[in-house]
C-alpha positions, 0 to 999 in steps of 0.5 A, a space after each residue: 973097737 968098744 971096750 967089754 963090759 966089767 960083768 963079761 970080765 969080772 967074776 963078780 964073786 971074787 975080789 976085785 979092784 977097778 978104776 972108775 971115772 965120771 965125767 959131767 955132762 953139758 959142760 956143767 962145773 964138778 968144783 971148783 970155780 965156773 969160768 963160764 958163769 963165774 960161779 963156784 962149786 968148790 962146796 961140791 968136793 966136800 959133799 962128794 968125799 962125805 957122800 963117798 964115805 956114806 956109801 962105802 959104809 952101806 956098800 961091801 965096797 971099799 973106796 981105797 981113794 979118789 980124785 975129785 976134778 973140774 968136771 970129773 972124778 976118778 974113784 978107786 974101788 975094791 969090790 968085796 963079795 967075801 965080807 957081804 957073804 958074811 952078813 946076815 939077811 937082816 943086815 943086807 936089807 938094813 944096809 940097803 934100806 939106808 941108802 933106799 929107804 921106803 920111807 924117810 924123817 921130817 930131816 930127810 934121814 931114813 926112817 928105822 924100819 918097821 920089823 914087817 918092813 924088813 920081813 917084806 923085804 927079806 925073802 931069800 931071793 930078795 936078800 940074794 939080789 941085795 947081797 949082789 948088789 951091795 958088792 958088785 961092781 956095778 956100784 954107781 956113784 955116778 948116779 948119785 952125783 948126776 941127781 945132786 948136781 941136777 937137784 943143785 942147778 935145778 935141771 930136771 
């Protein structure tokens, strides 16, 4: 029988605290050294504990702690709807400007935002689908790990 799904258990409203896990794909190596092709990928542990630490900082969620393996992570989450609920519209847009910026500096850094940028994107139910994304527990790191590690073995 199929687990059900976090949205149908959850009350994304409220505070909560999850387990994930991502594992990689194609037998690819998460850290550490490849057997296979002897490479090693132990930078990895460190990018993926500084961008963790990036993403809690934008997202009202808390990463209480994780482990990075072989081929997989296990992250532990606190999702936090109360303190998003306390953010003004500007901030909700801000945080989410800095982990999807429109546009970007020549170091690849996100870009200020202009005031009409922010204006563009602060209408009420624009702001209210941000605020819920930024504390949901539909967080997914993973997606962020799937892009770096395809980027860094050039895999489209």
């Amino acid at each position: 029988m199929a687990r059900q799904n976090r949205r149908d258990i959850f009350d994304p409203n409220e505070v909560g605290y999850f387990h994930t896990v991502q594992r990689t794909v194609r037998r690819a190596w998460l850290c550490g050294l490849d057997p296979v092709s002897g490479k090693s990928f132990e930078h990895r542990r460190t990018w993926l504990q500084n961008r963790l630490q990036q993403l809690a900082a934008s997202f009202g969620i808390d990463c209480l702690s994780f482990a990075v393996m072989v081929n997989h992570v296990h992250v532990i989450l606190r999702n936090r709807p109360d303190v998003v609920a306390g953010w003004s519209d500007e901030e909700v847009v801000k945080r989410w400007w800095q982990l999807f910026p429109l546009r970007k500096n020549k170091d690849k850094t996100p870009a200020v935002p202009t005031e009409s940028e922010l204006k563009m994107w602060m209408t009420p139910a624009r702001s209210k689908q941000l605020r819920s994304r930024l504390s949901g527990c539909k967080f997914r790191y993973g997606e962020v790990l799937k892009r770096y590690t395809n980027r860094n073995e050039n895999v489209a």
